[in-house]
Structure formats: C-alpha cells, structure tokens
C-alpha positions in Angstrom: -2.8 20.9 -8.1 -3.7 19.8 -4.4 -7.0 22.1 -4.6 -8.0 19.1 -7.4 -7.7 16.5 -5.0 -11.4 17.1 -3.3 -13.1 17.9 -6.7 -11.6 14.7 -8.0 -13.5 13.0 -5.5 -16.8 14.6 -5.8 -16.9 14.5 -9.4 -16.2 10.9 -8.7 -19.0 10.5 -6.7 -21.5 12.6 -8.9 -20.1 10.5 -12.1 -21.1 7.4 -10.5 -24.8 8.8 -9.2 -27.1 9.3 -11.7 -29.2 12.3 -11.7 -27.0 13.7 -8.7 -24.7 16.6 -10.7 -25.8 18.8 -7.9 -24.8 16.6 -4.7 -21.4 18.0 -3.3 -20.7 20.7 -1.5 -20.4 24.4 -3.5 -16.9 25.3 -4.9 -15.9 27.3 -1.9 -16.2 24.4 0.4 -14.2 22.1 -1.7 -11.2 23.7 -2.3 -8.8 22.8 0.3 -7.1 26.1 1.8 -3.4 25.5 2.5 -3.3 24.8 6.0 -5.0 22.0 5.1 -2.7 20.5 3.2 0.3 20.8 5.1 1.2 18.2 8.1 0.2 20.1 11.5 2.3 20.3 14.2 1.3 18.8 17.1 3.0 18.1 20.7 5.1 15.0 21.1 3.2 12.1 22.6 2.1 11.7 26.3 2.6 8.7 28.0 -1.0 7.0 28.5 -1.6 7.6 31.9 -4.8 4.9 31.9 -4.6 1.2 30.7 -7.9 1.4 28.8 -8.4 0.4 25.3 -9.3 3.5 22.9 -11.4 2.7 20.1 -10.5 3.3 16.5 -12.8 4.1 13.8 -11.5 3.3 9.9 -13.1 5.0 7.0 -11.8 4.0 3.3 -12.2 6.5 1.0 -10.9 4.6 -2.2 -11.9 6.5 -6.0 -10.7 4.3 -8.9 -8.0 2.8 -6.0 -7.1 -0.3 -7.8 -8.0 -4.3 -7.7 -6.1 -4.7 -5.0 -6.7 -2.1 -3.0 -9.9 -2.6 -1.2 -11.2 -2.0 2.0 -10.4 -5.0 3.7 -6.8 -4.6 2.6 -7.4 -0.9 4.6 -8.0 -2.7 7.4 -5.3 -5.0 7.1 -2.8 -2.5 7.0 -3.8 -0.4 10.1 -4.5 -3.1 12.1 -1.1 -4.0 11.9 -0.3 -0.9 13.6 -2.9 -0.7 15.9 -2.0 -4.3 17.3 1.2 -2.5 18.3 -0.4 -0.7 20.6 -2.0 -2.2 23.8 -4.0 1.4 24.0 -6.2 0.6 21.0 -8.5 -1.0 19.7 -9.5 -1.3 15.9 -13.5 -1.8 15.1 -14.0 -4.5 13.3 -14.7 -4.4 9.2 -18.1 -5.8 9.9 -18.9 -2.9 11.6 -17.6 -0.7 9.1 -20.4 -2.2 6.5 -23.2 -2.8 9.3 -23.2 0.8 9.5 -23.4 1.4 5.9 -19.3 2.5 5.3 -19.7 3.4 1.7 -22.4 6.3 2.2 -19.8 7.7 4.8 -17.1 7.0 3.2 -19.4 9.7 0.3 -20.2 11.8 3.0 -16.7 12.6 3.7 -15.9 13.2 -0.1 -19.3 15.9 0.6 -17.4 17.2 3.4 -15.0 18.7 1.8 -12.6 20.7 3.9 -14.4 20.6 7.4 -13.1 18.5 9.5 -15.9 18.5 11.8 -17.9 17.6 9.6 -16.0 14.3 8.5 -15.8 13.5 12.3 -19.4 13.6 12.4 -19.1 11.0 9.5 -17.6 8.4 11.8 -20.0 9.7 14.7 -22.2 6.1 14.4 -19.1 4.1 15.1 -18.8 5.4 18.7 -15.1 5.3 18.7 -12.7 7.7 20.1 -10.2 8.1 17.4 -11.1 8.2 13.3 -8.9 7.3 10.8 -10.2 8.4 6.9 -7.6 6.7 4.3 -7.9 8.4 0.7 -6.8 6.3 -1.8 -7.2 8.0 -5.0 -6.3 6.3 -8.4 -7.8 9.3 -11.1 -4.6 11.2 -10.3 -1.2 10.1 -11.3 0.6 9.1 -9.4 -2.0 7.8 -7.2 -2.7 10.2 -4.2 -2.6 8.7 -0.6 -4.2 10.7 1.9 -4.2 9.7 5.9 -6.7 12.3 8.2 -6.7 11.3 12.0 -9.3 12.7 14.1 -10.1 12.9 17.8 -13.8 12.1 17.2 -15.2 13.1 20.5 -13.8 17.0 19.5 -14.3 16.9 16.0 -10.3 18.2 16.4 -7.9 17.3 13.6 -4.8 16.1 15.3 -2.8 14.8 11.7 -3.2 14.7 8.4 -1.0 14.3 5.2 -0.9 13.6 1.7 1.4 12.3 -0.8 1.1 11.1 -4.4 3.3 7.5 -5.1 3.8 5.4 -7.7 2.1 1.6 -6.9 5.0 -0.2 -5.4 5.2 2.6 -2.6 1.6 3.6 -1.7 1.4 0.1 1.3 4.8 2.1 2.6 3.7 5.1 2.8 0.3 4.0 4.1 2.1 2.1 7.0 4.6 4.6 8.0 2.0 7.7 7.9 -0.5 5.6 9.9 1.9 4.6 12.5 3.4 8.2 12.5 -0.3 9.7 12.6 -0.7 7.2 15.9 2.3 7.8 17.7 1.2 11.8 17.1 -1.8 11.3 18.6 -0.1 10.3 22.4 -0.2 6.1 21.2 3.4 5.1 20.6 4.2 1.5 19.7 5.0 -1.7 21.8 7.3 -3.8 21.1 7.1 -7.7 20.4 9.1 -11.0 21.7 8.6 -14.0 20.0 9.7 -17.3 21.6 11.2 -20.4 19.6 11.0 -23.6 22.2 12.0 -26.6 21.9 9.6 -28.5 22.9 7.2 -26.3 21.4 4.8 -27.3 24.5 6.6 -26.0 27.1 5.2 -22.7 28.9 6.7 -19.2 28.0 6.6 -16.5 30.0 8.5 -13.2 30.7 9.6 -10.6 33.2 7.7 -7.8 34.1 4.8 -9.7 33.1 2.6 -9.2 30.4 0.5 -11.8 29.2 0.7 -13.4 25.5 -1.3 -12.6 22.8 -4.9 -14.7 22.7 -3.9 -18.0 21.0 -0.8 -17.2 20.4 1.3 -18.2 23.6 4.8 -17.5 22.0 4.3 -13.7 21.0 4.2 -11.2 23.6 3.3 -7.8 22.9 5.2 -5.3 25.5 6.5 -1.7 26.2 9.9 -1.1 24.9 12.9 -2.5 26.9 14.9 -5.7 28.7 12.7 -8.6 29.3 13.6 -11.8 31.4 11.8 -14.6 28.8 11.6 -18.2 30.9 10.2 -21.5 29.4 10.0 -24.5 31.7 8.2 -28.2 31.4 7.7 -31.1 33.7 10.6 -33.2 33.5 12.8 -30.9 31.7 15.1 -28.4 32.9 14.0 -24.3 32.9 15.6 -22.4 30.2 16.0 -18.4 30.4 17.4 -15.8 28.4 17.2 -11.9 28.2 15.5 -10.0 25.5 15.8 -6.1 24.4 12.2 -5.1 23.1 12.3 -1.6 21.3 9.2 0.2 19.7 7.8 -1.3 16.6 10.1 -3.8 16.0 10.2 -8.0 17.1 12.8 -9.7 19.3 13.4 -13.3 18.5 14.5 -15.8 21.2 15.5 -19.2 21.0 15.2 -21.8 24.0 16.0 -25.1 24.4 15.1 -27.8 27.4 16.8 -31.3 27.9 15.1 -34.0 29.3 15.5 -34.6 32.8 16.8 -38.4 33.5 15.1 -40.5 36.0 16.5 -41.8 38.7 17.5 -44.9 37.1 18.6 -43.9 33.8 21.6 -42.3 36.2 24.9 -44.4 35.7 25.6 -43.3 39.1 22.6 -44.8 40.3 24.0 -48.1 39.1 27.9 -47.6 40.2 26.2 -47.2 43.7 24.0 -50.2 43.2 26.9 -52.3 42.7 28.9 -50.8 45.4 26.5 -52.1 47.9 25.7 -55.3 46.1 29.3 -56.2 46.4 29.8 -55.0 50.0 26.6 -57.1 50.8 28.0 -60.3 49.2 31.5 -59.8 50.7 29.9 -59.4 54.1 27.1 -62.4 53.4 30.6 -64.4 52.5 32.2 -63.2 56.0 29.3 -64.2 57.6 28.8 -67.9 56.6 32.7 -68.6 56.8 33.0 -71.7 60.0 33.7 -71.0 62.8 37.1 -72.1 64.2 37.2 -74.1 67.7 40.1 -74.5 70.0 40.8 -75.9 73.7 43.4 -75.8 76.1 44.2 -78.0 79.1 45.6 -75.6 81.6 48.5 -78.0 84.1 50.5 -77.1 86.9 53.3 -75.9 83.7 50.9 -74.0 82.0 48.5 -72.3 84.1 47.2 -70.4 81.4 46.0 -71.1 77.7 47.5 -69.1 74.5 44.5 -67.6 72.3 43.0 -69.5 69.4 44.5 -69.3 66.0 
C-alpha cells in the first residue's frame, strides 16, 4: 500500500494541471523501495559544540489535507519545536511563498524517491536543515509523512510515515518533528516561566540566560536547576530554585512586600517618644530654682553644714 503513497501525489498534481498527464517522474522512480519507508537509524545526538543558530527550511506538501490544515498551521506546529531549541532557527512563512513554495512543494511530489533531489528543492532557501511535511488526505486514514534533510549533503538523516485518523495527525506531527530534531544532534531546552507579584519587577536567573524578546518572564534554557531572582526598588528580593528538563515548562511563583519607610516604622516612633520624654524631663530639671543657703560660721561653729 505504501508504494501508493508517491503516485497518490503525482496523480494529484497531474489531476490538478491541465494538459500535464505526462509531468512526474516514470514508474520506476516513484515507487518507494523499502528502505525508504522504514525509520533509519541514526547515532544519538551530539552535543552542539558551537552556539550558532542553524537555519531550518519547511516545505508543506499537503494533497486534499483538509480546511484546516494549511500551511501556516505547518509552520505553527514546527515552530513550536524549533523555539525549543536555541540552535535553530525557523525561515519565516514569507519566505516560504517569496520563493514560490507551492512549485517546490510539486517539485518534491516530482522527486519521487531521491532524496537529493528533494534537498535540491529547498536549495533557494539557503538553510541548513529541510523539513518536507506530507500531509495527505486521498488516503484513509490520512497519511502524515515527516522527511528531514541535511540540505548542504543532500543526506537523509530521518524520515517516517504513518497514517491517523484526524484527531491524531497534530500529535503525531509534533512528536515526529521533535523526534526527527532531537535525531539530527538538536535536543530540546527547557523553559521557566515566572509569576511576580508585582508583575514589574525584574526576573532573572542563574547561570544566565537571557529571556525571550518581549517576553521578560519566559526563559528558554538547557535542562537542569536554575536559581530564578526577582527584585524592585523598594521591595524586598524574592528567590526560589527551579528544575528545567527537556521540552517541558517550569512554573515559579514570587512574591515581594513593600519595603516601609523609615517613618511608617512603629519603632521609629517608640524611639521618638523615648527622647521626647527624656528631653522634657531634663528641660523640667533644668528650669527647676535654684535653692540658696548661708551660714555664719562663730567661735562654736567654725564650720557650716551643706545646704539642703
């Protein structure tokens, strides 16, 4: 039944072409040969050794998909993924249409089998990895198709297909796509989001990694424990520690109090009246008369006793 799944597509093509029954490529080319069809084994992921962005090129290949599958929808769905990983980058769908998607998009159902010859259908996007997404509605279930490509070899490094019902094929797009990624040496990042109260105070968190452009709560990191701090003038700093694992979001929640001023202190005020009332008792010390004696000093008293 798999063999179909290419000549489904090119008689999709030539059905919607008029006077083109003979574009496609001839019967030998668009059988797919069992290895094809199968997963291939690749070697785990390597860490990236090099903080530079790669860029990702996205080809929707969608015959009788659906209404709502589209090829903006595509793009939603693996740039989910690819935001997960700092080491990519995912064209933009401008792009996609500025360089005429939908004839290479049919170039790829002409393709047929040879995988070189799809990756020279993403060539004009200069990237360095290709994604092609088959979504393919004439057979039922729906086939879903993922091929990822290094694009500078025109090598094959995944590929995989599965027919769904509806309510699974955005599953199984996400979980091949992010499997299909993590194959080709990108695993994923982790996230923290950050709850403040006040929501204005700044968030950071240890080892640093910046937060996501205009979006100063969410940090995208590498997997493990993170030191998150928020702190604002005249509050107190709030901390807390947060386990990040691959693909998945860490919630935390801080809360800062107002600091009091000096003189919203009660103790500021106890003190106050401490020395207001050691003041007056010495002001009333001060200003009490002072108390005269004399003394007559005789031949019987030759000296005189102290005053009272």
């Amino acid at each position: 039944m798999l063999p179909a799944i290419w000549v489904g597509l090119v008689l999709a093509q030539t059905a919607s072409t008029p006077g083109a029954a003979t574009l496609g490529p001839p019967p030998s080319a668009v059988a797919l040969p069992p290895p094809l069809l199968a997963a291939r084994s690749t070697p785990p992921p390597r860490p990236v050794a090099s903080p530079t962005r790669l860029r990702v090129a996205l080809l929707p290949v969608l015959v009788e998909a659906g209404q709502d599958v589209t090829s903006s929808a595509i793009f939603r769905v693996v740039s989910e993924q690819v935001r997960l990983r700092k080491t990519l980058r995912l064209m933009s769908i401008d792009e996609f249409f500025f360089n005429d998607g939908g004839a290479r998009a049919d170039g790829v159902v002409a393709c047929g089998s040879d995988t070189r010859c799809v990756a020279r259908q993403l060539a004009p996007f200069q990237a360095d990895l290709g994604l092609v997404v088959i979504v393919n509605g004439q057979l039922d279930p729906t086939l879903v198709g993922v091929l990822t490509l290094d694009t500078r070899t025109e090598r094959l490094i995944a590929e995989k297909y599965e027919q769904v019902d509806g309510d699974r094929l955005w599953p199984t797009l996400r979980t091949t796509i992010a499997d299909h990624l993590d194959r080709a040496g990108h695993p994923r990042w982790a996230r923290i989001e950050v709850r403040v109260t006040p929501a204005n105070a700044a968030i950071s968190v240890s080892p640093a990694y910046p937060a996501e452009i205009g979006r100063p709560s969410l940090f995208v990191v590498p997997p493990g424990t993170y030191t998150v701090r928020a702190d604002l003038p005249d509050h107190g700093e709030a901390t807390a520690l947060a386990t990040a694992e691959a693909g998945a979001t860490a919630e935390v929640f801080l809360a800062l109090e107002k600091e009091r001023a000096w003189y919203e202190s009660p103790w500021v005020w106890v003190g106050a009246a401490v020395v207001v009332g050691a003041a007056v008792a010495a002001t009333t010390v001060a200003l009490q008369p002072e108390t005269t004696c004399g003394c007559v000093i005789t031949a019987d008293r030759p000296t005189c006793p102290p005053c009272p």
